[in-house]
N, C-alpha and C positions, 0 to 999 in steps of 0.2 A: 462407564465411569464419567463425572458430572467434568466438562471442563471446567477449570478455575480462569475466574478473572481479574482482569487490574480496574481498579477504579481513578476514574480519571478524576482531574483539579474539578469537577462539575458534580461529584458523588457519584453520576452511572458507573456501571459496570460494564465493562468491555471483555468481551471470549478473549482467551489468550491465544487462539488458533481460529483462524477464519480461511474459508477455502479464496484462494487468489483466483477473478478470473482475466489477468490481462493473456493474451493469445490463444483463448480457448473459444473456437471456432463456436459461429450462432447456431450450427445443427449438432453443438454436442453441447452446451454449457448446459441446455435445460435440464438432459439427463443428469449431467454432472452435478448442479442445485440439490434435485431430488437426491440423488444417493447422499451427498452431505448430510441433507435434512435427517431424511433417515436413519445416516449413520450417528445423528447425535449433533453435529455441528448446529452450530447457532450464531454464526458472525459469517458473512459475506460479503466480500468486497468488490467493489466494485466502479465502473468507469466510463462514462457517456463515451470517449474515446476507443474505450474497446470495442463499439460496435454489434455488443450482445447483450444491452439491459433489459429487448425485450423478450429475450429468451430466459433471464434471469428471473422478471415480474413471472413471466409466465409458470416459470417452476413456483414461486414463493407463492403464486395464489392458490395453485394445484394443488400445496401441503395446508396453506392456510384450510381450502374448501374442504378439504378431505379428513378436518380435525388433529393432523398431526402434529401444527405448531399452532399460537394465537400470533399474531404481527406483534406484538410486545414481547412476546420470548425470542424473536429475531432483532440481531444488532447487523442494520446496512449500512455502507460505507460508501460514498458517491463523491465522482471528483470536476472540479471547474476545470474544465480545456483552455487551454494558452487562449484560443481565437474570442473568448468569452469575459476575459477579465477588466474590460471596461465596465466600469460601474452600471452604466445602461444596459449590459450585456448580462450582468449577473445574475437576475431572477427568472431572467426568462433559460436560460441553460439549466440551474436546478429545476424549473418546471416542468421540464423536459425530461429530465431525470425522474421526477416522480410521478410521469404520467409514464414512461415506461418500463417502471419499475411496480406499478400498479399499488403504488403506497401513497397517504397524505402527509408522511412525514419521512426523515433519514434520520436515522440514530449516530450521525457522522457525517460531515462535507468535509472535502478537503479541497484547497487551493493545490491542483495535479502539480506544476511546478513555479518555482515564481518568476519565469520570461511570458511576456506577452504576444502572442501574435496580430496581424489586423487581419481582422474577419473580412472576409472576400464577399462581394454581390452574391457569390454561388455557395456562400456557406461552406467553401474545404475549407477542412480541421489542418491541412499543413500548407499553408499560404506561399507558394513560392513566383520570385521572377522569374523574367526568361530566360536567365542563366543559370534556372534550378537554386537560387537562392533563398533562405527564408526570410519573411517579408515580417521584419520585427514590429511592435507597436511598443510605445513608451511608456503605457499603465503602468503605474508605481503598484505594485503588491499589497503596500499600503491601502489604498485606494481601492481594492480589492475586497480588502481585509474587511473594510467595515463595512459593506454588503454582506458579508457573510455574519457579521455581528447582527444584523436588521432580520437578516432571516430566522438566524437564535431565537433573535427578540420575542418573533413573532410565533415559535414556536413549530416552524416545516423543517427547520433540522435543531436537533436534540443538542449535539455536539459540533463545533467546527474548530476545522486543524489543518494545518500544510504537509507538505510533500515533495522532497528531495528541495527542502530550503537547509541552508548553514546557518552556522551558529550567530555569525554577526545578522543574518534578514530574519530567525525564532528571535534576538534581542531585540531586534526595532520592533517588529510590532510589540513586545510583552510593554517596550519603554512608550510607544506612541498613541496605543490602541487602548479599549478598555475589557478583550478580553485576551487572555493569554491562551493562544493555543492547547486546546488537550491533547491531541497528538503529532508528532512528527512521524511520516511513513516516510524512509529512505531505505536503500538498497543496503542490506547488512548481512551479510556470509562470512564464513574465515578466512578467506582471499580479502575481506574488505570488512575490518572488525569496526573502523570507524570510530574510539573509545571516544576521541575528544568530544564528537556531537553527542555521544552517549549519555557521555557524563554529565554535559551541559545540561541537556534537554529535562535527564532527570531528575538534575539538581533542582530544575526550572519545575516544576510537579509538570512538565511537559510525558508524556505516556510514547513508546518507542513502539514502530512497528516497521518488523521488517519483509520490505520486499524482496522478492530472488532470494529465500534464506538457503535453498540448494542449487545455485549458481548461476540459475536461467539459463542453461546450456541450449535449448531451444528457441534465444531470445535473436530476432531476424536479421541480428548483424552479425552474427556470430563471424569468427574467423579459424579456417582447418588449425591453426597453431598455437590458440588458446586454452588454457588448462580445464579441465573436467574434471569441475571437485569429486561429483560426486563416482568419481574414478578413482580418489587419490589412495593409494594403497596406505597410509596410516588409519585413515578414516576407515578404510575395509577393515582392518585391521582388530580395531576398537569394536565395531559391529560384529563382526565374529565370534569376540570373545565375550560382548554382551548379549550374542543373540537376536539384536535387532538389524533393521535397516540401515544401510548410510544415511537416508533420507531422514530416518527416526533421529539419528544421531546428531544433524546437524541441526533440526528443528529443538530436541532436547536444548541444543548448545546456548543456545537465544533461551528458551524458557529461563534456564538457568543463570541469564544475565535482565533476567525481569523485560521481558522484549517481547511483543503481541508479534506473532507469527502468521504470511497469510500463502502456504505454499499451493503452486497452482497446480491440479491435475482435472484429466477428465477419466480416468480408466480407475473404475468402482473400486478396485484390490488397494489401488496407492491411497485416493481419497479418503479408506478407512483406515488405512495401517498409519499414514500421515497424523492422524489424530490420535493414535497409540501412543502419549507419551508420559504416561504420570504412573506408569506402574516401573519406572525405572530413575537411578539419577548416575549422571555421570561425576565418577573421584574429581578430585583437586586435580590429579595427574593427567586425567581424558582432558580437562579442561584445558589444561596447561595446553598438551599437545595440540589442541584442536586453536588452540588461541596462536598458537607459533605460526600458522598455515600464513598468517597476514603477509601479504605483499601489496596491499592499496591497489588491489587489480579494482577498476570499476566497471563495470558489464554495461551500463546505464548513464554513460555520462555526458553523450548527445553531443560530442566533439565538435559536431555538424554547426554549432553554434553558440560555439565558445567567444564570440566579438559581442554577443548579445549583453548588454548595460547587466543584468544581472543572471545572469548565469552564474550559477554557484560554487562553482569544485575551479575558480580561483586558488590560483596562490597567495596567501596574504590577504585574503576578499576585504576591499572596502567599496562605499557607492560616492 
């Protein structure tokens, strides 16, 4: 079954399910790649930070060589690292990006988050003092932003869009800049429905995609007392009686509120069955229940650097 997709403020078209690979170790994601390709997937996301784009290139050239996809029937997704967002630092990080990802173009960049860090003489991606602190830089986002306009320009990425930004920093660039983001990717589950960005973004022809859409319970800060959605006995519940997975279920849940979905696995059974979602729809009622779960839990909200001038999940956010 063909996934369907959203088309963005740019006319492309974008999967509405792309396999996630943040934590998915460099000695599996390749295999991981392949089984997607093969299973049909056609959007892959992805992130210089994660540390496995070139196991990623390496899977996409292997399906390219082998005739099972053309590089135009694949939609990739590449992100700028905090340490990178100074203007001077911008083209040489996505170059990097597309030399190991083994493409000359991205069909997507996104700006990963909108704090800065200061790039170190040794190049670490997480910049800390010696008191273990992180070492902010003051790059405006803005400033940012319109590197990523020049690369558009120039045609080495297709689409460019932000990531885990708020509704007041998606409005300054749309008001300051000359191109309006095509997508926002932020952390969106039923623990964290998020509707106000939702709404904004989509009112804005801004395109939604969410990360962790089944709760990143593997994600490395996890803590023993934390809830496990996809534990939650209502959610069991509803997949019982539909037959499907919880994992199906929550990813359904997002389809159904127009929301590009990028759930991460490496284990071939999930990677297919994850992408099983168009031969069912859930009632007004599934909805309902599954929309109640909201408690504004954030899984991803980098507490670690909450003094930082724009760190986003403020109360009140203004700059």
């Amino acid at each position: 079954m063909a996934v369907p997709s959203i088309k963005l403020n740019t006319g492309c078209e974008m999967p509405m399910v792309g396999l996630g690979t943040w934590k998915s170790k460099p000695g599996e994601v390749q295999c991981a790649v392949e089984v997607a390709i093969d299973s049909g997937y056609r959007h892959i996301d992805c992130a210089l930070v994660y540390g496995n784009e070139k196991e990623v290139g390496a899977a996409l050239k292997k399906k390219i060589d082998e005739g099972k996809v053309k590089r135009e029937d694949m939609f990739i997704t590449g992100k700028l690292w905090n340490v990178f967002h100074h203007p001077s630092k911008v083209r040489g990080s996505l170059q990097e990006s597309l030399n190991n990802l083994q493409t000359s173009y991205l069909d997507l960049y996104l700006i990963h988050w909108p704090m800065a860090y200061v790039l170190q003489p040794d190049g670490n991606l997480f910049p800390k003092d010696s008191n273990g602190k992180f070492i902010y830089d003051d790059t405006d986002y803005v400033d940012t932003w319109k590197e990523l306009e020049k690369a558009k320009e120039e045609g080495v990425v297709k689409n460019i869009g932000v990531s885990n930004f708020n509704a007041y920093q998606v409005n300054r660039i749309i008001k300051e800049c000359k191109v309006t983001p095509a997508v926002n990717q932020v952390e969106l589950h039923p623990y964290l429905n998020q509707e106000e960005i939702v709404k904004f973004c989509q009112t804005n022809k801004v395109a939604m995609t969410a990360y962790s859409p089944l709760g990143s319970p593997d994600r490395p800060w996890v803590k023993p007392d934390e809830p496990v959605l996809l534990e939650d006995p209502k959610l069991v519940a509803i997949a019982g009686r539909l037959k499907k997975t919880v994992a199906q279920i929550l990813l359904r849940y997002q389809i159904q509120r127009n929301i590009i979905v990028i759930p991460k696995s490496v284990t071939p059974s999930r990677i297919q069955s994850n992408l099983q979602l168009f031969d069912f729809e859930l009632s007004a009622d599934d909805k309902a229940i599954v929309a109640g779960f909201d408690r504004s839990f954030r899984g991803c909200a980098l507490e670690w650097i909450a003094d930082h001038k724009y760190w986003p999940f403020k109360e009140n956010y203004s700059e």
